[in-house]
N, C-alpha and C positions, 0 to 999 in steps of 0.2 A: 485481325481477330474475326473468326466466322462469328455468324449471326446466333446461333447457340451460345456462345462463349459468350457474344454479348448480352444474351438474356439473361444467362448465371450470371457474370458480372454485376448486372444491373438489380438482383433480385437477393446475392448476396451485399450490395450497397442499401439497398432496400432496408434489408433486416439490421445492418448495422446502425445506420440513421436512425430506426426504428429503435433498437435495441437502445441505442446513444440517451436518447430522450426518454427511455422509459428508465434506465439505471440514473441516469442524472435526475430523473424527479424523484427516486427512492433514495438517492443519495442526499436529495437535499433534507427532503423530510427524517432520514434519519440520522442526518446530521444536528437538525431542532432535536430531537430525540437523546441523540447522545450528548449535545452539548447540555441540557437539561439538568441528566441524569449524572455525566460527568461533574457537573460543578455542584450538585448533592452528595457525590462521593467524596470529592475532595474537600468539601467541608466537615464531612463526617471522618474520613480515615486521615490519617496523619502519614506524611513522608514515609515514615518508617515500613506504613505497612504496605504501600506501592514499591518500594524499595524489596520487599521480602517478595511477590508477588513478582516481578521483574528479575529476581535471581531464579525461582522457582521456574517459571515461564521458560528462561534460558535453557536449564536444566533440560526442560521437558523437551524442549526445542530439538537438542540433541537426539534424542529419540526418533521425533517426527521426521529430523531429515534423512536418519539410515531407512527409515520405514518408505520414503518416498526416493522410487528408484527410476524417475525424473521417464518415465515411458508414458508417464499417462500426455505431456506436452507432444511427444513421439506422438501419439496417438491420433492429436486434435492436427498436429501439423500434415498428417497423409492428406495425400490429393482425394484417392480414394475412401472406397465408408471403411469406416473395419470392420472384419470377420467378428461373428460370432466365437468362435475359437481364441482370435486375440484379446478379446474384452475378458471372457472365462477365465484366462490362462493369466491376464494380468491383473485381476482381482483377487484368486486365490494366492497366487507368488506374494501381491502387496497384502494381502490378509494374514497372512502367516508368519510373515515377517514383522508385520504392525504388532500382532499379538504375542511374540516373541519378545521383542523390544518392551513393550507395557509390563509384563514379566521381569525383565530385565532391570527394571528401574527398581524394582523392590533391593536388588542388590548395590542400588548407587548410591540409597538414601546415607548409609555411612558416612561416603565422600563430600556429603553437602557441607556440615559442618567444618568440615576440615580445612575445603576449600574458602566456605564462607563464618570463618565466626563469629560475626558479628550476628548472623540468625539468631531470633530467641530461641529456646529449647523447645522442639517439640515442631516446628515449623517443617524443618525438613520432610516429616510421613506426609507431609501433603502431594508432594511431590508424586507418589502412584497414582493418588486421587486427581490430580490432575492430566498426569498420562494416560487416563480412561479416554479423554478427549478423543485419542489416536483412536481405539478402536471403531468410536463410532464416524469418526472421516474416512475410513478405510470405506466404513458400507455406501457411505455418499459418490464415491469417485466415479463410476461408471455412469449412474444417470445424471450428472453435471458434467462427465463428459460426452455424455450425447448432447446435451440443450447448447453447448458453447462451439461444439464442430453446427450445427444447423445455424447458430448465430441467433438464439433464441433467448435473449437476455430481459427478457420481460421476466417470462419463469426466473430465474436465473437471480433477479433482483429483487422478487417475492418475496422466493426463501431466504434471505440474505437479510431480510428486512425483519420477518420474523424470529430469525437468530438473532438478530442485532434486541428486539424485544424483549426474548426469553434474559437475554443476559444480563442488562440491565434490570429487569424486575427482578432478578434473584438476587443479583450484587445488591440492589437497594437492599432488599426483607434481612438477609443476613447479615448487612451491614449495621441496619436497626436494631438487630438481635446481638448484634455485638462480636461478630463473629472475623472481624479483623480482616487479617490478607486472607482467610478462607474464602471470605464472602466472593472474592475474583476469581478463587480458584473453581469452585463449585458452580460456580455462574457458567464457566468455561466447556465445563460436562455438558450440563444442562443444553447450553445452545447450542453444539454439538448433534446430542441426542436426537433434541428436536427436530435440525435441520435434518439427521438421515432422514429421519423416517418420513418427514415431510418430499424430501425428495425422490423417495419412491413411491410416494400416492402420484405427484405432479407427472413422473417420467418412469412406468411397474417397469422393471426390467429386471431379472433372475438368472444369479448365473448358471450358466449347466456344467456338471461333473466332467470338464472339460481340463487338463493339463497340457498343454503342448509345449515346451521350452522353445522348441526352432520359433515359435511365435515371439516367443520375450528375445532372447537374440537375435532377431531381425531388426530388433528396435534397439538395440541397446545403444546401438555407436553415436545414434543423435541422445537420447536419453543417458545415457552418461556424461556426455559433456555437459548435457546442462545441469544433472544433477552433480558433476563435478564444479561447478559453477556456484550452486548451492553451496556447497560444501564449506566454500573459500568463501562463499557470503556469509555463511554463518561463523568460523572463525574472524568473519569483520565484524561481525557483530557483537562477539563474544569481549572485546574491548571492553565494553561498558559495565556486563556485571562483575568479568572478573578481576579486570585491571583496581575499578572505581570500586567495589565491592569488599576486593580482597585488600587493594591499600589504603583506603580511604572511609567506606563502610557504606551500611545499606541504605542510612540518611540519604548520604548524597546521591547515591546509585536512583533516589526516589526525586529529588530535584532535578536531575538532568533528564530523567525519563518522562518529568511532566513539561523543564525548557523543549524536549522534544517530538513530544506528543504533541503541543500547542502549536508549533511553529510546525508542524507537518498535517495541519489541517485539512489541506488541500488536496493533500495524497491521499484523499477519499476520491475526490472528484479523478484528478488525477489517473487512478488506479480504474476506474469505469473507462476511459481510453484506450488504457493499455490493453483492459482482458475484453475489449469489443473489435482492438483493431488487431489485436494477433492473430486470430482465425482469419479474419478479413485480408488480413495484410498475406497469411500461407499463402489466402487463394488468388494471391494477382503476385506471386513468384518469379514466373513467365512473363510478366508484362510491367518492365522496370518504369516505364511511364505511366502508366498509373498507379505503379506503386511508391514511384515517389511522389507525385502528388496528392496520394493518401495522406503519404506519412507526414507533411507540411502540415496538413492538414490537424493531423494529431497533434502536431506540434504546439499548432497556435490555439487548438482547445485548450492544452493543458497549459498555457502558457500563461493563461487570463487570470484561472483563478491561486494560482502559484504566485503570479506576481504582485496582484492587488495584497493578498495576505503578508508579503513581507509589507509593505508599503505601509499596510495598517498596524500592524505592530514594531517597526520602525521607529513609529509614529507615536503614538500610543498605548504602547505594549503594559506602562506602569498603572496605568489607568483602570485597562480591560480586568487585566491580574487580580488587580485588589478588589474592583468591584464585582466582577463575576465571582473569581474563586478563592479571596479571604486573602488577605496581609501576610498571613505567612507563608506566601507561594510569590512574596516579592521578591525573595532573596533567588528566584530561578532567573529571573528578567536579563540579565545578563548573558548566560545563555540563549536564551530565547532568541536574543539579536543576533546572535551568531550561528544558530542552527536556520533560521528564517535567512539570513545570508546566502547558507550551502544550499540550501534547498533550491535557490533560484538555480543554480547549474546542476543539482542532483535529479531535478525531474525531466530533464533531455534524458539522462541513464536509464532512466524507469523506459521511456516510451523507445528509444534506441535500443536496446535490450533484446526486446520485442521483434522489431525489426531485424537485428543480425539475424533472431535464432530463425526468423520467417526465412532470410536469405542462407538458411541452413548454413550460417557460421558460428556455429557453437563453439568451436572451438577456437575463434580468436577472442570469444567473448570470455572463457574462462582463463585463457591468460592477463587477459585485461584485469579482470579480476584477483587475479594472483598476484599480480603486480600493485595494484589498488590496497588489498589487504593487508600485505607487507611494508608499504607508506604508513597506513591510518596506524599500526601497531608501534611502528617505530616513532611516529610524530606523537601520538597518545602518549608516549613513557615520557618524553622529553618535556611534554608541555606539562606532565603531572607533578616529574618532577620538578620543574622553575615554578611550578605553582599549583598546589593542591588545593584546587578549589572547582568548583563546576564550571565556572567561567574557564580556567585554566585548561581543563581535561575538553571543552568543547571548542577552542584555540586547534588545539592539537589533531581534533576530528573532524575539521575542516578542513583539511588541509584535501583531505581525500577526496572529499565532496565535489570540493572543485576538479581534484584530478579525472575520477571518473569519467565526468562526461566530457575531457578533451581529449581523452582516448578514446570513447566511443564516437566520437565524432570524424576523427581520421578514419577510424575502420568503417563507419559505412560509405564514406567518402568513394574508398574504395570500389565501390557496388554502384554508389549512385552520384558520379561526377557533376550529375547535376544538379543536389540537393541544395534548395537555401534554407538558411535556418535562422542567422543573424538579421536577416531581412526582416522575415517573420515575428523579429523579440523585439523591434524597434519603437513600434506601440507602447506596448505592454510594456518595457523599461524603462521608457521617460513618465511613463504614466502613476509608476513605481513611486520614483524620485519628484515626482509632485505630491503626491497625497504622503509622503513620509515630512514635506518640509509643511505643507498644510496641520497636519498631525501635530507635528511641534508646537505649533501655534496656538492649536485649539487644545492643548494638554490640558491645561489649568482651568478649563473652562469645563471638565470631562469629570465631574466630579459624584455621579449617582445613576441610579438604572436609567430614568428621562434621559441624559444629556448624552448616555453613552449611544442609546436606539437614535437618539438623536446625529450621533457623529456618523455612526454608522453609517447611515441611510444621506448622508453628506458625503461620508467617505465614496461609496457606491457609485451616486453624480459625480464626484470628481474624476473617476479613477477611471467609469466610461466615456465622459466628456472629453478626458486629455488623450486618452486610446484612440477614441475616433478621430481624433482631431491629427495624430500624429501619423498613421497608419492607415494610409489612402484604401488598401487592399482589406482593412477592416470594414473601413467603410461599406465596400462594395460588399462585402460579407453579409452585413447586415442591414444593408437596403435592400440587398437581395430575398432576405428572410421574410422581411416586412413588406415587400409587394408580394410575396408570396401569400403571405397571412392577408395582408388585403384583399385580394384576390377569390382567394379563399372568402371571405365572409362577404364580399358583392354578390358570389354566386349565391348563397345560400345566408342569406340574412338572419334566419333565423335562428 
C-alpha cells in the first residue's frame, strides 16, 4: 500500500471512528427518547391501532420500494466522486418515479380493505396520507448521499435525531387529540418533511436540468441486484401483515409487531455499524486484510449490545413489559423470547450484508435472500396453522432468522478464508447465559420503577464483568481504550 493509500486509509478510519462515536451517542440519547415516548404511546393507543398502522405502513412500503431503484447504494459504493450529471440524472429518474407511485396509491386504497378486513372503515384513505412520506425522502437522497460517501456521520446523525423528535411529538399531540393510528401515520410525513429540508440547509446541493440515462444504466447491474434483494426482503416481510393480518387479524398483527420491536432494540445501535462501515468497508475493497479486520471488528461492536438485550429479557422480559408498558402488552412476552432468540444470529445478516455488497457480491446476496424468503413463507403457514397465536406465527419466523445468517456466512467465507467470527461471540454468549440465569432469580424481586433502574444497572455489571472475563481480546479492546483516555487526560488535566 503506497503511502497516499495509507493516509486515505487512515483518514477514512478516522472519520469512521469518528463518525462511530458521534451516531452511538445520538443513538443512545435517542433511544431515552424513544423509549420515553414509546411507552406513552403504548399506554395511550391500543394493539389494534399499532396493528392498523403496521398494515398501512406495509402498504406504503410497497411504494417506497418501486420508487427506490437501489443506485443511490451504486452510487456511495464508486471508488470515485460522482459526476454531477449522475447525481442530476438520478434524482429526477427517482423523482418522477416516487411521484408517480404516491399517485398511484390513491388507486390501491380499494384493495386495503379487501385484503385486510379487519381495518375499521375509513382507515384505509390514510394510506396516500402516508405515501406523502416518499415524496419528501425523494428530495433528501442526494445530500445524505454526499455526507455517507465523505463518511460524515455526525451530520448524518443530527438530522436523524431531529426526525426522530418531530415524530414523536406529533404521534404524542395527536394521540392526545384522539386521533388513533393517524397520530403515526401523520407523525411519519412530518418527520420526513422536516428532515429534507433540514438536509439541504446542512449539505445546499441543487440539481441541474440534467437527464442522461447512459448515467443510470452504468449503475444499474450493482443497483438492481440489490434493489432486487429489497424486493425479496420485502415479500419477507410482507409475512407478518398479510399472512397474520388477513388470517388472524390486526390485534394480533399489533402484538407481534410490538414482541418485535422490543426485542429488536439493538438494531438501533446495531444499524450505526452497518451504515458507518459500508462506505468504509467499499473503500478497503483492494485490501482484504484490512477489510477483514474491519469487519471482525463490526462484528464484535454489534455483537455486545445484541447480546446483553437477549440476556435481559430472557431474563426478565415479564417484569420490564408490565412495568414500562402496562399488563396488556404481557400477552406479547412469548414472543418476545423468541424474536430476542433470532435476533442473536439475524444481526451477523445485517453487518454481513454490507460486506458482500462492499465485495460487489450482490448477486449472491439476493439469492440468499430468495432462498431465506421462501423458508420464512413456508414455515410462517405451517406454524400458524398448528397454532394461531403470536407465539405460534413467531416459532415459525424463526426459522429464517437463524437461516439467514448461515448462508451469509459461507458466502463471505468465500472472499475472506480468513474471517473469525465465532471467536469473536464467545464473550458476549456466555455473558448472555449469565445474566438470563441471574434475571431469573432476581424476577420476583423486579417489582416497580426503583428495583427495575435498579436491575438494570446490575444487569449492565454483570453482563460486562462476565464479557471481560470470558474474552481475552475484549479485554485488550478495552484496556486499550482506557489508556487511551488516560493518556489523554495526564496530557491535558484540565
Amino acid at each position: 500500500m503506497s503511502s497516499i493509500e495509507e493516509l486515505g486509509h487512515a483518514h477514512l478510519k478516522r472519520n469512521a471512528r469518528v463518525g462511530m462515536l458521534l451516531l452511538s451517542f445520538r443513538t443512545g440519547l435517542q433511544n431515552l427518547i424513544v423509549l420515553c415516548a414509546t411507552v406513552f404511546l403504548a399506554r395511550k393507543l391500543d394493539p389494534g391501532d399499532y396493528g392498523v398502522f403496521g398494515i398501512l405502513h406495509f402498504a406504503m412500503s410497497f411504494f417506497r420500494l418501486l420508487s427506490d431503484t437501489g443506485l443511490g447504494a451504486a452510487l456511495v459504493r464508486k471508488q470515485e466522486q460522482p459526476e454531477e450529471a449522475e447525481l442530476s440524472s438520478w434524482w429526477w429518474f427517482q423523482l418522477v418515479v416516487g411521484l408517480l407511485l404516491v399517485g398511484g396509491s390513491f388507486a390501491f386504497v380499494p384493495l386495503v380493505r379487501s385484503i385486510w378486513p379487519s381495518l375499521p372503515p375509513g382507515t384505509e384513505w390514510l394510506l396516500p396520507g402516508l405515501t406523502l412520506s416518499l415524496a419528501f425522502t425523494m428530495l433528501q437522497s442526494v445530500p445524505f448521499l454526499i455526507l455517507e460517501r465523505d463518511v460524515r456521520f455526525g451530520w448524518v446523525s443530527t438530522l436523524e435525531f431531529v426526525g426522530t423528535i418531530i415524530f414523536y411529538v406529533t404521534a404524542i399531540v395527536l394521540s392526545v387529540m384522539g386521533k388513533g393510528a393517524a397520530s403515526l401515520v401523520w407523525a411519519t410525513v412530518g418527520q420526513a418533511a422536516v428532515i429534507s429540508l433540514a438536509a439541504h440547509f446542512v449539505q445546499p446541493w441543487r440539481p441541474k436540468f440534467i437527464f442522461q440515462f447512459n448515467k443510470i444504466r452504468a449503475l444499474l447491474r450493482f443497483g438492481s441486484a440489490l434493489q432486487g434483494t429489497q424486493v425479496v426482503g420485502y415479500a419477507n416481510g410482507a409475512v407478518t401483515p398479510v399472512l397474520v393480518g388477513a388470517r388472524i387479524g390486526k390485534d394480533v398483527v399489533g402484538i407481534i409487531q410490538f414482541a418485535e420491536g422490543t426485542a429488536w432494540i439493538p438494531t438501533q445501535i446495531v444499524g450505526v455499524v452497518r451504515r458507518v462501515y459500508f462506505p468504509y468497508l467499499c473503500r478497503l475493497q483492494t485490501n482484504l486484510v484490512a477489510f477483514t479486520h474491519e469487519f471482525e471488528v463490526a462484528i464484535l461492536l454489534a455483537s455486545v449490545p445484541t447480546f446483553f438485550f437477549f440476556g435481559l429479557f430472557l431474563g426478565t422480559a415479564p417484569a420490564i413489559v408490565s412495568i414500562v408498558y402496562g399488563a396488556k402488552w404481557l400477552v406479547a412476552v412469548p414472543a418476545l423470547y423468541v424474536y430476542s432468540l433470532g435476533y442473536c444470529a439475524l444481526f451477523f445478516s445485517w453487518i454481513g450484508d454490507a460486506a458482500l455488497a462492499a465485495l460487489n457480491d450482490a448477486g449472491r446476496l439476493l439469492r440468499i435472500a430468495s432462498v431465506v424468503c421462501i423458508v420464512n413463507w413456508g414455515a410462517t403457514v405451517i406454524s400458524t396453522t398448528i397454532l394461531s397465536t403470536p407465539l405460534g406465527f413467531a416459532l415459525g419466523f424463526l426459522v429464517h432468522l437463524i437461516l439467514s445468517p448461515v448462508l451469509i456466512y459461507f458466502a463471505i467465507r468465500r472472499h475472506l478464508p480468513n474471517l473469525r467470527v465465532f471467536g469473536r461471540l464467545r464473550g458476549v454468549s456466555g455473558a448472555a447465559l449469565v445474566l438470563t440465569g441471574v434475571g431469573r432469580l432476581a424476577l420476583p424481586y423486579v417489582t416497580g420503577v426503583p428495583s427495575l433502574i435498579a436491575w438494570v444497572v446490575v444487569a449492565v455489571v454483570t453482563f460486562v464483568s462476565v464479557a471481560l472475563t470470558l474474552d481475552s481480546e475484549l479485554r485488550a479492546i478495552g484496556l486499550k481504550h482506557f489508556n487511551q483516555w488516560l493518556l489523554s487526560r495526564c496530557r491535558d488535566p484540565a
